[in-house]
N, C-alpha and C positions, 0 to 999 in steps of 0.2 A: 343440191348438186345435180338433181335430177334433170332438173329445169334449165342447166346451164349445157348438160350434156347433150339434150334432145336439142336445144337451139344451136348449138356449135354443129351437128350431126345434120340439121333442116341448111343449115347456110354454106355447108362445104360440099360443091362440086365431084363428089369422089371420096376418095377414104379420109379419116381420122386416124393419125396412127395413137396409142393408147400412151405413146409418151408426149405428143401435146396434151392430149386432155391430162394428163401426171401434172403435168408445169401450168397451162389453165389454172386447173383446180388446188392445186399444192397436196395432193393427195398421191397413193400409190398405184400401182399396178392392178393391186388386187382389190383396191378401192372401185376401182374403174370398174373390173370385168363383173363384182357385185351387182354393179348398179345398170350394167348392158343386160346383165341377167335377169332384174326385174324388169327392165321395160320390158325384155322380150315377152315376159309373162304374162303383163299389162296389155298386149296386142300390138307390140312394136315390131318390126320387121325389120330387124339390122344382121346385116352380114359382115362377119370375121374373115381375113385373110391375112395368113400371119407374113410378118415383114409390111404391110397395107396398112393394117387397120382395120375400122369400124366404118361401112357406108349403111347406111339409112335408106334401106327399099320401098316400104312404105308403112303408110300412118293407119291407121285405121280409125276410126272412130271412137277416140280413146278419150273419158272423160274422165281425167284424174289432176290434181292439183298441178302436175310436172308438168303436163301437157298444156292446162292456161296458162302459168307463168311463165311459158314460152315463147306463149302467139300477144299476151297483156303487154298495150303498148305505149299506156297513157300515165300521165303525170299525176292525177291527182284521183281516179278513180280506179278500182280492180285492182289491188293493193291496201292489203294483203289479202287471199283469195285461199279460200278455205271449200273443199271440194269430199263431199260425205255421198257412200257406195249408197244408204238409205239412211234417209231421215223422216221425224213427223213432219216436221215442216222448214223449209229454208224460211220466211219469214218468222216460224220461233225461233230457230237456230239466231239466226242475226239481231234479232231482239237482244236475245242473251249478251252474244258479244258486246252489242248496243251497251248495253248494261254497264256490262267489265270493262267498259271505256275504249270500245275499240273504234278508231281512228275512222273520219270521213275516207269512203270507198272501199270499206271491206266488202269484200265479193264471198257469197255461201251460195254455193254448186250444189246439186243433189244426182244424183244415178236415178234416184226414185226416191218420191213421198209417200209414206206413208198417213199423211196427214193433210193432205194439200188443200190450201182452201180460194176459195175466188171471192166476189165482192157477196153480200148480204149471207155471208154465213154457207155460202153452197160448195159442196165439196169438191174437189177439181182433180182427176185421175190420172194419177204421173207414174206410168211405168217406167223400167228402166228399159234405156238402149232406145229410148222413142222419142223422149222430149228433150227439152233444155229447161231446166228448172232450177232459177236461181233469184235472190236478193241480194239489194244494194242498203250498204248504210249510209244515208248522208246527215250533215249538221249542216242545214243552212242556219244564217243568223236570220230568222222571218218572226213574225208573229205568227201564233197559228191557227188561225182565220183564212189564211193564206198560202197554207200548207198542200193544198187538196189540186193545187195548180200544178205541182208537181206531179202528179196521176198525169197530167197531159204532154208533160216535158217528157216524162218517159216513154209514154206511147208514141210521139214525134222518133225520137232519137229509135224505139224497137224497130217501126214502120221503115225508115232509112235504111237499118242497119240489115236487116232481112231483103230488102229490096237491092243492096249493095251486092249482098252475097249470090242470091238467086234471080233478078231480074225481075222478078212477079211483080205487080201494080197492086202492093195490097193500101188498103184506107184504113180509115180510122171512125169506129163510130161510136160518135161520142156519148162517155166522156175517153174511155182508154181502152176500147177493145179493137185490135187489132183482126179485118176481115178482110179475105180475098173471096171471090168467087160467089158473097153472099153470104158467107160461111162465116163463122168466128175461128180465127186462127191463134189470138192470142188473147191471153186474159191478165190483167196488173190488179196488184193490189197492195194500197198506199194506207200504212199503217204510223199514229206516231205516237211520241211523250212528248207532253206537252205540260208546263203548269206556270201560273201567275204571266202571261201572256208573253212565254220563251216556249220556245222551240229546243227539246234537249236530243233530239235523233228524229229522222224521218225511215223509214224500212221501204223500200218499191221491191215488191216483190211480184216476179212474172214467170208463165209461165207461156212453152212455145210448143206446139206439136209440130216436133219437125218430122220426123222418119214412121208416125204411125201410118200403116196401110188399111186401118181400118178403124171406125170407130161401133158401140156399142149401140143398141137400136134406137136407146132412146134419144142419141142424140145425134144419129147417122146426119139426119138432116136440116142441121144448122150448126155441123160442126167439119173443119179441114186440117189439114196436116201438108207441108212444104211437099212432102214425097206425093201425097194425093193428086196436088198441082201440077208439080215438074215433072214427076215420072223417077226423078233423082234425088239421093240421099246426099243428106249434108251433112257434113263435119260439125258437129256441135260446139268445142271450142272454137274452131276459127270462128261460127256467127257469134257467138259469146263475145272472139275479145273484139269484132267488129263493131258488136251493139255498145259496148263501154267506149268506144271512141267515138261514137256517135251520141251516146248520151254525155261523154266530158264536154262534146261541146254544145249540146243545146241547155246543156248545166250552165257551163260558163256564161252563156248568152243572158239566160235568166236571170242570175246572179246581179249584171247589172242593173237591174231595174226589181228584181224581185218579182214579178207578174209576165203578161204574155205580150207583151207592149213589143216586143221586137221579134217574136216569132209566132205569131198571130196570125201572121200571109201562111207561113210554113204547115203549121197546123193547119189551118182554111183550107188548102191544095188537098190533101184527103181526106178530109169532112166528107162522109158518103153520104150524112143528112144532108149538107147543103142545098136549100133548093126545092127541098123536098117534104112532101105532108109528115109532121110525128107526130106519134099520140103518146102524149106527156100523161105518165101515170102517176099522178100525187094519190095520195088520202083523200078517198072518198070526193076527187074530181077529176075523174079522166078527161083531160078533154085533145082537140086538135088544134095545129098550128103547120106555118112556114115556117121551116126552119131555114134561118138567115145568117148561121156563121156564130161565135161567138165573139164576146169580148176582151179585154186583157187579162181578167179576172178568169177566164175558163167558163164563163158561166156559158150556157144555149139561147141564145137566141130566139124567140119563136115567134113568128106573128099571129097573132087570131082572128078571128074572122069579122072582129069590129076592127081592124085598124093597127090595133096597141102591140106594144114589143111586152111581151114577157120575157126575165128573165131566170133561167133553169138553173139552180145551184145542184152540181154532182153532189150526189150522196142524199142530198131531198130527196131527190122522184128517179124514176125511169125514164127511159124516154127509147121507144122504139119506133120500127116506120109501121104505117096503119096496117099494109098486109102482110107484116108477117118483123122478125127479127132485124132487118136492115131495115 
């Protein structure tokens, strides 16, 4: 009810009187003024005027379940969407549901982790009121061999969805770290189940500095936040349900064909390697190359210094630029 109330409240010009949202919702009087009561608590700004109604002054930065299911606009992703004040982790979180059979496109939200983790086991610091920190459950029908191409689908669809909202020219360096300014702005992590060569859930779990003003020393300098950039704070759900509408469709796209065969340009466009010297960190073979884009498959591209195209599968190696993180 919450979620029907704030959208009726965001789309009406002027007051709500408390006997339409009664008829709306099939509920009562006292139902209603309850649930004006928690948002206001929630950091909602509505004003009462009796004989008027309820107008809606302003939003705040509210991240609570009511609040996405109000701005979630898409058909087959962010739904149902499940939004926790703290947890260890939204990618354990969505496992679990995973588990209890919950449906392609559950969205798990977090305030803050207490648990958060990024790629090779490193722990990822999500305070509340600073980030966006959440996971997607998908079931593709893939084998999963194949699975790890999704890490790119979601970093396409973040990179949009952030650039929708704010304007900023952030890239992508591969395989899924989302960077502006040389910085790392965003970090995914694609986790799955998998046995006998089925695919039973995929987790993409991501995480976004959006409103931090500052980070800790040791990673001052290869790490950003939207507010660092812009100067301005952002609405956490509105880029939420924005990044879900951008990733329903770079999902859909993939779906067709399963691999990167038709968003391969898309992805290419902010490749910050493109073009440019990386030093691919395997086991006990560092070496250097051009890197040339990738293929359908996600993999890197790199050329060496005889000639030969190497190709870089995520989650093998590293691959950074030679002086320094980009």
């Amino acid at each position: 009810m919450k979620a029907e109330i704030i959208k009726k409240l965001k789309e009406t010009d002027g007051y709500v009187s408390g006997q339409q949202l009664c008829e709306l919702l099939g509920v009562s009087r006292t139902a209603i003024w309850k649930v004006i009561a928690q948002l206001r608590e929630e950091g909602y700004q509505i004003e009462a005027v009796r004989h008027k109604g309820y107008r809606l002054l302003e939003v705040g930065d509210v991240l609570t379940e009511a609040e996405c299911k109000s701005r979630l606009s898409g058909r087959r992703l962010g739904n149902p969407v499940y939004c926790f004040a703290e947890t260890d982790s939204t990618n354990i979180q969505a496992k679990l549901l995973a588990e209890k059979g919950a449906p392609e496109g559950t969205l798990v939200i977090a305030e803050s982790q207490t648990n958060g983790r990024g790629r090779r086991g490193r722990g990822w610091v999500s305070p509340p009121g600073e980030g966006l920190w959440f996971s997607l459950v998908l079931r593709p029908r893939i084998v999963p061999a194949t699975a790890p191409v999704l890490t790119l689908v979601a970093a396409m669809a973040v990179a949009a969805g952030i650039e929708d909202v704010s304007g900023l020219p952030v890239g992508i360096k591969w395989p899924n770290d989302i960077v502006l300014s040389g910085k790392k702005l965003v970090g995914i992590l694609t986790e799955l189940s998998a046995e006998a060569g089925q695919v039973h859930y995929v987790v993409v779990g991501v995480g976004i500095n959006v409103n931090m003003s500052g980070f800790a020393e040791e990673i001052r300098d290869t790490a950003t936040s939207l507010y660092l950039e812009s100067g301005r704070r952002v609405n956490r759900c509105g880029l939420a349900a924005v990044i879900m509408k951008r990733m329903e469709q770079y999902y859909q796209t993939y779906l067709t064909t399963c691999d990167l065969s038709n968003l391969m340009e898309t992805y290419q466009e902010r490749l910050v390697n493109r073009n440019r010297e990386v030093l691919v960190l395997a086991p006990g073979n560092e070496h250097k190359g051009i890197c040339e884009g990738i293929d359908e498959y996600g993999q890197l591209l790199v050329r060496l210094a005889d000639g030969s195209i190497e190709k870089v599968m995520s989650g093998e190696v590293s691959v950074r630029g030679v002086f320094g993180y980009v």
